[in-house]
SEMI-502720 format. One record per residue: x, y, z of N, C-alpha, C in turn; residue in one letter. Coordinates in steps of 0.2 Angstrom, whole numbers, plus 5000, padded with zeros to 4 digits. Each point is the difference from the previous one (the first is absolute). Layout:
XYZXYZXYZA ...
# end
This chain:
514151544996499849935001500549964996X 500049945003500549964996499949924996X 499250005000500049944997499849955001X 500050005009500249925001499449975004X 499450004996499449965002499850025010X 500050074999500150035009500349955004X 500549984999500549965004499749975006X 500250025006499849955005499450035002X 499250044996499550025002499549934998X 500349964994499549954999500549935000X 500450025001500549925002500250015007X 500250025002500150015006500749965001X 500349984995500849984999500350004994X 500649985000500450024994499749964993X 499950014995499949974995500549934997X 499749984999500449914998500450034994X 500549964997500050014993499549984994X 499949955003499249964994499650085000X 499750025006499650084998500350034999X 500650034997500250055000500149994991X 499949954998500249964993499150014998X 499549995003499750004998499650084999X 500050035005500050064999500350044995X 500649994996500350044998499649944992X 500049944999499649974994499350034999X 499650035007499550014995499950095000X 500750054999500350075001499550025005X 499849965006499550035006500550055002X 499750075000500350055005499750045003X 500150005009499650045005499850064997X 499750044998499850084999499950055006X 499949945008499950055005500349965005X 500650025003500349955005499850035007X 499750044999499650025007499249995004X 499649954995499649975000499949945000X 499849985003500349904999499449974996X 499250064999499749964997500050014994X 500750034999500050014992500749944997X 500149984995500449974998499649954993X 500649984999499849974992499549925003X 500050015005499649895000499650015005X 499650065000499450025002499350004994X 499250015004499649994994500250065001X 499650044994499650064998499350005003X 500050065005499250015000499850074999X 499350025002499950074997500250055005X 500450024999500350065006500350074996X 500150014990500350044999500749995000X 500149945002500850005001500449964995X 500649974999500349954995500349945006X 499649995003500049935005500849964998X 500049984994500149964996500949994999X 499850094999500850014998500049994992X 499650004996500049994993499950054994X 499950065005499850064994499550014998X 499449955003499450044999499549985008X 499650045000499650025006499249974998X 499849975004499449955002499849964994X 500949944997499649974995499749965001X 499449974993499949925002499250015007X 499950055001499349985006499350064995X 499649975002499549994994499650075004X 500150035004499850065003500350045007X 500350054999500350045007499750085001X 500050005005499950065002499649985007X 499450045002499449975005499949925002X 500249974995499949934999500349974995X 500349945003500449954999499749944999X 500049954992499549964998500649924998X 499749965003500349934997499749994991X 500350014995499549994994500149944995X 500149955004500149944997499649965004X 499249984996499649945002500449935004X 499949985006500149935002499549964996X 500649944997499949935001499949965003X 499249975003499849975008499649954995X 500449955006499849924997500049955008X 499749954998500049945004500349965000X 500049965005500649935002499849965007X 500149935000500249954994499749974998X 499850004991499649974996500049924999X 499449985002499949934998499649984994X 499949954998499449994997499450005001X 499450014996499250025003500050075004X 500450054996500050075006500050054996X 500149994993500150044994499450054999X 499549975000499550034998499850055004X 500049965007499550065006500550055000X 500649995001500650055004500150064993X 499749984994499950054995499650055000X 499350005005499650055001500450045005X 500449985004500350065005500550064995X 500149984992500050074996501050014998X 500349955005500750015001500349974993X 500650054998500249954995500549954999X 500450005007500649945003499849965004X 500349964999499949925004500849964999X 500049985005500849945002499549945004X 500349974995499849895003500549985006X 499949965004500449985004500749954996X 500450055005500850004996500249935000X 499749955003500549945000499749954995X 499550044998499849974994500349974992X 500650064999500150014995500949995001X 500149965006500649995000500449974997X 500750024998500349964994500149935000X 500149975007500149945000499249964999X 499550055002499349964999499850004993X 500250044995499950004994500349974994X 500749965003500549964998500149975003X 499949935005500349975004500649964998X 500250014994500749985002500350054992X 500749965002500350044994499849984992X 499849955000500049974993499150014998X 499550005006499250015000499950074996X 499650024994499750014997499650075005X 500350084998499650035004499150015001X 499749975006499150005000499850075002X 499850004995499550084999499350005001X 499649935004499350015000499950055005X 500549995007499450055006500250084997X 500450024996500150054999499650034996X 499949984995499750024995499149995002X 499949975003499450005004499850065004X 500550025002500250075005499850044994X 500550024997499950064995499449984996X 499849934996499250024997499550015003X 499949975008499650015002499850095004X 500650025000499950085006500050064993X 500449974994499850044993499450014999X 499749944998499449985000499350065003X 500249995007499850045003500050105001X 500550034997500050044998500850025004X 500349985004500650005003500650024993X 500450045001500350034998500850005002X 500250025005500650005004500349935001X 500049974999500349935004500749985004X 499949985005500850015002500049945002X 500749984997500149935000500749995005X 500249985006500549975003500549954998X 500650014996500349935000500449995007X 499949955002500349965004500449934998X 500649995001500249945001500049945000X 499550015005499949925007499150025001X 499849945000499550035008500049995005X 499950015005500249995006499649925007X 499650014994499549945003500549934998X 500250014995500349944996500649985003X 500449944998500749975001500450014992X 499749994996500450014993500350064998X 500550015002500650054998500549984997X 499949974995500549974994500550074997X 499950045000500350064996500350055003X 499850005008500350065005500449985004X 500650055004500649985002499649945007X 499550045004499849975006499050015000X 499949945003499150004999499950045008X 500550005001499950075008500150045001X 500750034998500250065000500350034996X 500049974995500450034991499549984995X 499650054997499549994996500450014993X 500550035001500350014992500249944995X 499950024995500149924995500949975001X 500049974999500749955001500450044992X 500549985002500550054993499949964995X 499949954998499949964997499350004996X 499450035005499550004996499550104999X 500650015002499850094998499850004993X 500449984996499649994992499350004999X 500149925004499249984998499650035005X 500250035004499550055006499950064995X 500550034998499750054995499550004994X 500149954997499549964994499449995003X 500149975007499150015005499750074998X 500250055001500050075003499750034993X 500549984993499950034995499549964995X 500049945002499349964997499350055004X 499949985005499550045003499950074999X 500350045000500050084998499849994991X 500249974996500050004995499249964996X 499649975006499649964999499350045002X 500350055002499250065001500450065000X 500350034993500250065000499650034993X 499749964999499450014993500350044996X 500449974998500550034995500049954991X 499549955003499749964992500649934999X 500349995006500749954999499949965006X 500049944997499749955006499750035008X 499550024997499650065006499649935001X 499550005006499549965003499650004994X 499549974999499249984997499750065002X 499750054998499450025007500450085003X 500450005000500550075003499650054998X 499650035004499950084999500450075000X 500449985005500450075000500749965003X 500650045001500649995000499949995010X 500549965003500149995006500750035001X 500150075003500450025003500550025004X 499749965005500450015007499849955003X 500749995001500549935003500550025006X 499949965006500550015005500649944998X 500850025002500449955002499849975006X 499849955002500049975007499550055002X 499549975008499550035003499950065003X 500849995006500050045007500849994998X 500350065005500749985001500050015007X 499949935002499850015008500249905000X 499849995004500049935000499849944994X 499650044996499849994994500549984994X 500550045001500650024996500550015006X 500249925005500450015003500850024997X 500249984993500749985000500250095001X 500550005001500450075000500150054993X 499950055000500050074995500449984996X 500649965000500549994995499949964995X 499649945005499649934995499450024997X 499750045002499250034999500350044992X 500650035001500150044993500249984994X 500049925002500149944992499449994997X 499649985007499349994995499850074999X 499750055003499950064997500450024992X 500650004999500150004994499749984997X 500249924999499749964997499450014996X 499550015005499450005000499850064996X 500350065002499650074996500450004993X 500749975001499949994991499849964997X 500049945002499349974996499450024999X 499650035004499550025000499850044995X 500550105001500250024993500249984995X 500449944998500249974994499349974995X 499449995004499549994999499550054999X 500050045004499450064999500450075001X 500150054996500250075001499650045005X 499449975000499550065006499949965007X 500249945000500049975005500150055008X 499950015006500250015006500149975003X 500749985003500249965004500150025006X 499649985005500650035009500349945002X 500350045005500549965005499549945006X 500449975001499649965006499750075007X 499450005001499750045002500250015006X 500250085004500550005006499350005005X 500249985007499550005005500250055006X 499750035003500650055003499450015007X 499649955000499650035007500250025008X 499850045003500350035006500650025002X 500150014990500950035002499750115000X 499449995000499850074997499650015007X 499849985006499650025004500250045005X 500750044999500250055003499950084996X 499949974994500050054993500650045000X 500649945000500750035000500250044994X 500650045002500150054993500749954996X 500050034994500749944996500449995006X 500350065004500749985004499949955002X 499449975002499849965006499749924997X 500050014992499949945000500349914999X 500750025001500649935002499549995007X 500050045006499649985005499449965002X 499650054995499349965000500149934998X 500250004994500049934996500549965004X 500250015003500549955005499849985006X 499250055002499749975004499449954998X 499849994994499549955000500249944999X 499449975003500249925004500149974993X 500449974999500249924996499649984994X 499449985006499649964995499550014995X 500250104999499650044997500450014993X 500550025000500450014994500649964999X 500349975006500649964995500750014998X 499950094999500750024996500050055002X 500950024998500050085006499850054996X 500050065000499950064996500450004995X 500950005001500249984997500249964993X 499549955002500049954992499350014999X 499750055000499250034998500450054995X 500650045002500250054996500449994995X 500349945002500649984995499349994993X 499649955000499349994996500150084998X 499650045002499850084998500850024997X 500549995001500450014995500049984994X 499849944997499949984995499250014997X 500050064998499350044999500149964991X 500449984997500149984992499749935000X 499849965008499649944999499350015002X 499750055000499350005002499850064997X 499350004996499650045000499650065003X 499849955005499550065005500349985007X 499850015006500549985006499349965003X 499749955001499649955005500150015009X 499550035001500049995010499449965002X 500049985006499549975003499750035006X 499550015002499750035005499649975005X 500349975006499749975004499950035005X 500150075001499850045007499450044997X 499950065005499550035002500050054992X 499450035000499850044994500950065001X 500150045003500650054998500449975000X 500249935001500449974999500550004992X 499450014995499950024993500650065001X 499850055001500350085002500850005000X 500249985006500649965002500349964996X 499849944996500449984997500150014993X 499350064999500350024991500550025000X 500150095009500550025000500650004998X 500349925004500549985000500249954993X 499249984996500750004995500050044994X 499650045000500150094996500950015004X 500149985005500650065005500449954995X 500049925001500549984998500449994991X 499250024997500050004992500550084998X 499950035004500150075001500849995002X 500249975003500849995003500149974995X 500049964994500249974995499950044993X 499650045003499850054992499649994993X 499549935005499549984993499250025003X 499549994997499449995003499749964996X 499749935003499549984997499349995003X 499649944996499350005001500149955008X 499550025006500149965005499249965001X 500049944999499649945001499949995006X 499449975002499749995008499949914998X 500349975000499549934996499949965006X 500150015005499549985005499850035005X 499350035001499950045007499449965005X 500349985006499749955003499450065006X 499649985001499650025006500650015006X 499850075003500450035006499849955006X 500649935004499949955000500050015009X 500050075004500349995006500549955004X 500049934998500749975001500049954995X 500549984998500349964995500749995001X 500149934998500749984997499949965009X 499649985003500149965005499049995004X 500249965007499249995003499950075004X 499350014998499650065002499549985005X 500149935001499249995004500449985007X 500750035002500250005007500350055001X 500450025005500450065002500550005004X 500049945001500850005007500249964998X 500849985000500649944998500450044997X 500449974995500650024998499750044994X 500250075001499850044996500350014993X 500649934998500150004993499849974995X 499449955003499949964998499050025000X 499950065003499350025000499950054995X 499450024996499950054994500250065002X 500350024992500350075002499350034999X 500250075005499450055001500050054992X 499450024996500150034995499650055002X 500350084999499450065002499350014996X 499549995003500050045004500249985007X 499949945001500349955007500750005002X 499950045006500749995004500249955002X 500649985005500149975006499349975005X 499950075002499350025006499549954998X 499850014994499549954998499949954999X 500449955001500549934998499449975005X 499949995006499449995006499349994997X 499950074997499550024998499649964993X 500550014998499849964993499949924999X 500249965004500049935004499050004997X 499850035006499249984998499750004996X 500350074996499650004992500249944996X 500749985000500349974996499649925004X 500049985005499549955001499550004997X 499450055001499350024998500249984993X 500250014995500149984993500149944997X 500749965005500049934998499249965004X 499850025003499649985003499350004997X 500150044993499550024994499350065004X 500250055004499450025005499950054993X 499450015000499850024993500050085002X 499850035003500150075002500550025000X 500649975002500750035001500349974991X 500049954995499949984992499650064999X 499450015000499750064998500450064999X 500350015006500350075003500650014995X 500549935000500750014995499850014992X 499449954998499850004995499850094997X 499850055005499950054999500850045001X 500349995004500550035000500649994994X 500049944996500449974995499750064993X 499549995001499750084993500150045001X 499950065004500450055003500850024998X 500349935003501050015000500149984992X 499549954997500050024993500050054995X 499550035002499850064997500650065001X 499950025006500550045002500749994998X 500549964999500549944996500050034995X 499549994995499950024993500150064998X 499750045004499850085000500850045001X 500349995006500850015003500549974996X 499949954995500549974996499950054992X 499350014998500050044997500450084998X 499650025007500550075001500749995001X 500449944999500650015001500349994995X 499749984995500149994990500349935001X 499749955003500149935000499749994992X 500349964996499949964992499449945002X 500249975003499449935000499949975007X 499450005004500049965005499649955001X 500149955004499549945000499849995006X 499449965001499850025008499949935001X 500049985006499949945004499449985002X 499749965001500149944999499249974995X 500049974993499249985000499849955003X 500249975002499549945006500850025008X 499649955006500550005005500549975000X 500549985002500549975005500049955003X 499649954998499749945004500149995008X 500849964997500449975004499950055006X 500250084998500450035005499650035005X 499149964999499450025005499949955003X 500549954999499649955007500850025006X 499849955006500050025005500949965001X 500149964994500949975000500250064999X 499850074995500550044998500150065004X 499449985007499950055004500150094999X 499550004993500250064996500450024998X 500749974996500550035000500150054993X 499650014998499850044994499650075003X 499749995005499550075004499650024994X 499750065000499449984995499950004993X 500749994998500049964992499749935002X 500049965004499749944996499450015000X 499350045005499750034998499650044992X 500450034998500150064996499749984993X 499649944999500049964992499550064999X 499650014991499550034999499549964997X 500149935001499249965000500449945004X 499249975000500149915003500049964995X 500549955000500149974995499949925002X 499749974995500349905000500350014995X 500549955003500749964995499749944997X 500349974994500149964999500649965000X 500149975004500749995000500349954995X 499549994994500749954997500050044993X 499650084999500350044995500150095002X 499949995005499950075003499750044999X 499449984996499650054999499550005006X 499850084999499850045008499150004996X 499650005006499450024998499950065007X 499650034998500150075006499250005001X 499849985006499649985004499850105003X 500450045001499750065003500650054999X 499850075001500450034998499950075005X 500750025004500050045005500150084999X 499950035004500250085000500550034997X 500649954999500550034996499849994993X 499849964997499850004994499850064999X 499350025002499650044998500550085001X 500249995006500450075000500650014996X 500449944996500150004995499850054995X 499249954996499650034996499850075002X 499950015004499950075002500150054997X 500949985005500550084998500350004992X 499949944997500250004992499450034999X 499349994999499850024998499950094999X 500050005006500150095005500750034996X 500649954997500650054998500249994995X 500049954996500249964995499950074994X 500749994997499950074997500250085001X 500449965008500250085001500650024994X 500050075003500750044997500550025004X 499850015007500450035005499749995006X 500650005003500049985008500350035004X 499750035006500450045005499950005008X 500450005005499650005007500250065003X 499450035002499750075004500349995006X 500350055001500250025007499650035002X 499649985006499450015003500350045008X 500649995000500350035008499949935005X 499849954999499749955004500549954999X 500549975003500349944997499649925001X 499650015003499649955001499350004994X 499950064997499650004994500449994995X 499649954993500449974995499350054993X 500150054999499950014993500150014994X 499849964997500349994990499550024999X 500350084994499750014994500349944990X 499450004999500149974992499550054997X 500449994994499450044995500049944993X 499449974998499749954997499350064995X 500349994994499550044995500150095001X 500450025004500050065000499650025007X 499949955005499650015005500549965005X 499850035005500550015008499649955003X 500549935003499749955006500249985003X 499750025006500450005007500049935003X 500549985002500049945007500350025007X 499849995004500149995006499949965007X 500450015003499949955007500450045005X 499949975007500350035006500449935002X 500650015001500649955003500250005006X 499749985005500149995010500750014998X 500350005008500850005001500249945001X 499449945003500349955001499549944998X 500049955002499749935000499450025001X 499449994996499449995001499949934998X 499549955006499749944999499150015001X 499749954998499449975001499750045007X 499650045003499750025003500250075002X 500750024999500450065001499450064996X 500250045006499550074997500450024993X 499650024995500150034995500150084998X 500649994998500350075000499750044994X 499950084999499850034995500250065000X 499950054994500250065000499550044993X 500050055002499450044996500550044995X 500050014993500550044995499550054994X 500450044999499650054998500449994991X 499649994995500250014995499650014995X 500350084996500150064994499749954994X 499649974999499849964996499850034991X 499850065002500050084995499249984997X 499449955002499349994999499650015007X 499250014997499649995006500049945002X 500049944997499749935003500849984997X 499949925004500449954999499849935003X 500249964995499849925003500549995006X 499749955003500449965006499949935001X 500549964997500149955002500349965003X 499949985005500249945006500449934995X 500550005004500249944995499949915002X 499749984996499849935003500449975004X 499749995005500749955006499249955005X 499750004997499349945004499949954993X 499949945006499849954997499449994996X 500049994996499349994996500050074997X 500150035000500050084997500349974993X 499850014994500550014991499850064999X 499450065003500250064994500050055005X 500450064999500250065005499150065002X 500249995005499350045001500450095000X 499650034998500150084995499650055007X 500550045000499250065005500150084997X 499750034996500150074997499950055006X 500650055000500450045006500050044996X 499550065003500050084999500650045004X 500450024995500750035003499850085002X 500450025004499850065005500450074995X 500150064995500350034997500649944998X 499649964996500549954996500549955005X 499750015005500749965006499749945003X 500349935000499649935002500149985006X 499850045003500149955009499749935001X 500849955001499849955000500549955007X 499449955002500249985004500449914999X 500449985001500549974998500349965004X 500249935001500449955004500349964996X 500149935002500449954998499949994991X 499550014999499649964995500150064993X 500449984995499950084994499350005001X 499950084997499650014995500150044996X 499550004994500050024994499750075000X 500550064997499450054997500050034995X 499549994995500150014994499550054998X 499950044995499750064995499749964999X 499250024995499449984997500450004994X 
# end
């Protein structure tokens, strides 16, 4: 063998000098140039082997042999926090929460350079969600807000959010006042701080969000994380959060993805792959790596992959964040409520929805804005579902912290001007809210299916240790084993091949599972209106084996 990272089995071209530099920086050397899934900037998993290339064999996974466990509990939280929401959204059991990010913008916290930083909406955010038992908080610095005109500080109020070179300092001083103001460390800390605030994004998205280019984006990213560290040593800082939807709907391998990512429309990410990697090169300005999830539940699957593949070409690993996961939205990023014209300008398809479906979906997506309450019924149950399941799939992929979408709706993006351009995220809220519009606080009038199935599944897992998914033979079957207290709890669902809508027959499949007792609970996970607590059926197992019939909808089975 000679070394050289099985040359053209996982590149498929000659090595740059920059890898070839860093390779030999971090003394990566191939062990087996005749496997390409062996090499130094691959994970380790349980197979007996040194995956790794590092000398030891299955390190770091918390059980091998039979079965293969994720053992690091997720951190599941909600988003986006307003006021008057604290309390109720504490019974769903979660310990994170993120407030809407344009709240806390730098130019809206200091309007000008010489204004005095205002700390009231902020610390209102953190007393009142501490308060309530919320723990995790995760705070967005932004720049600008996007609603506003006052960008005193940044190069452009449209397409350059980074600070002007003239006021990086004092953009820093924003950054390290604020981290230094709830790091509970006894030094001009809030009034009232319970616990330390951790986790802090640079910037939103880096998507439109975060138009200016990788180059300019890597001033304020500096900036920012040393500040932030300058003031807190346990502090977590990510990157502006990458968005990467239906660049995965092929489920390309590494070779393939300059391709994907070059095929997604514009309006979704903004930036090539390219200046996505240049960022993941400087692994020395982020803590944990921040992704966004706007596609379908395996969507999750695909994109850990890829940035495990990429953390793995670089030779680091860190903690990977979900900080927003939106409802699987069938079209977004354009109008859903037509289907012929210029097709650049009409919503992109997200799977489970094809092309094919583009037609079809028209009258659901009318039926909505048009508020028909059975087809609202129908998404409101389908939103807890792609929640739950989200959760469960993020888990087993040893995701650090996720956050779920949405506590109330999308106002705007349900009437009939935005001709759904959101698909069933503007839907997606977990109560009905009235605003107050001259302090924002929310009064929550009703609370839907996702809440409860929230409450549910934390209820049902909170406290796992491990996490694994059963290969069942069935790629359309989804089962996770957890063990919670020394006891095994299964979730499951069946996942069609394609687009199921409101009236569509429902697909099912019957699974047989080794449960090792006579009896087992069953619980159906709440997805109907007016339902808050899970209805239970006790299932006498056949020589210990649970045949159970299963569709769109998890369920729960758990030990006595």
């Amino acid at each position: 063998f000679n070394g050289n990272i099985d040359d053209a089995a996982i590149y498929n071209r000659r090595l740059s000098a920059d890898e070839v530099k860093g390779i030999y920086r971090t003394s990566a050397i191939d062990c087996d140039d005749g496997n390409a899934n062996i090499n130094p900037f691959v994970a380790e998993t349980c197979n007996d082997i040194d995956d790794n290339c590092d000398g030891e064999i299955d390190e770091g996974l918390v059980r091998c042999g039979d079965e293969q466990y994720s053992g690091i509990e997720i951190i599941t939280g909600v988003e986006y926090a307003f006021p008057g929401m604290a309390n109720t959204f504490s019974e769903i059991g979660m310990s994170a929460v993120k407030y809407y990010p344009e709240a806390f913008a730098w130019m809206k916290m200091q309007p000008s350079e010489t204004a005095a930083i205002d700390f009231s909406k902020m610390d209102k955010f953190v007393l009142d969600y501490q308060n309530a038992g919320f723990r995790d908080l995760v705070v967005v610095l932004k720049t600008v807000d996007a609603s506003s005109s006052n960008g005193w500080g940044v190069k452009n109020i449209i397409n350059n959010f980074v600070p002007k070179p003239e006021y990086l300092e004092l953009y820093g001083a924003w950054v390290r006042t604020v981290v230094e103001r709830y790091d509970l460390d006894g030094n001009n800390d809030m009034p009232g701080l319970i616990a330390p605030v951790r986790y802090y994004e640079i910037g939103s998205e880096f998507s439109g969000y975060e138009p200016e280019d990788a180059a300019e984006y890597f001033v304020m990213l500096e900036h920012g994380y040393q500040a932030a560290h300058s003031a807190f040593d346990n502090v977590i800082v990510t990157q502006a959060a990458f968005l990467a939807t239906t660049a995965f709907k092929n489920h390309p391998e590494p070779s393939q993805y300059e391709e994907s990512f070059a095929a997604v429309d514009s309006r979704i990410i903004g930036h090539s792959l390219n200046e996505i990697r240049s960022i993941l090169d400087r692994n020395d300005l982020f803590d944990a790596v921040a992704i966004h999830i706007f596609g379908d539940v395996y969507d999750i699957e695909d994109t850990i992959k890829w940035v495990k593949y990429e953390m793995g070409q670089r030779g680091y690993s860190k903690p990977i964040i979900i900080s927003d996961t939106y409802a699987t939205p069938f079209i977004a990023w354009g109008p859903a409520t037509i289907c012929v014209g210029d097709y650049s300008w009409l919503g992109v398809m997200v799977r489970p929805a094809v092309e094919q479906d583009r037609c079809r979906l028209v009258g659901y997506f009318q039926n909505l804005v048009n508020n028909d309450a059975g087809t609202v019924d129908w998404v409101h149950s389908f939103v807890a579902a792609d929640a739950v399941k989200k959760i469960t799939v993020s888990a087993e992929q040893g995701v650090s912290l996720m956050l779920v979408s949405f506590m109330e709706d999308l106002t705007l993006f349900k009437s009939g001007l935005f001709m759904a351009g959101a698909g069933n995220t503007a839907w997606s809220g977990m109560a009905d809210t009235q605003v107050n519009p001259f302090n924002e606080e929310r009064t929550i009038l009703g609370l839907r299916p996702l809440f409860y199935a929230l409450k549910q599944f934390t209820a049902n897992t909170k406290g796992y240790s491990k996490i694994q998914r059963v290969n069942t033979g069935n790629n359309n079957v989804r089962l996770y084993k957890l063990i919670k207290n020394d006891k095994p709890i299964w979730i499951a669902w069946f996942e069609p091949d394609s687009l199921v809508l409101p009236g569509d027959n429902v697909q099912q499949a019957t699974i047989s599972i080794d449960t090792g007792v006579p009896n087992v609970i069953l619980e159906r996970l709440i997805t109907s209106q007016g339902q808050a607590n899970p209805e239970r059926t006790n299932l006498q197992t056949n020589n210990r084996i649970a045949e159970i019939t299963i569709n769109q909808v998890p369920v729960f089975v758990m030990v006595e």
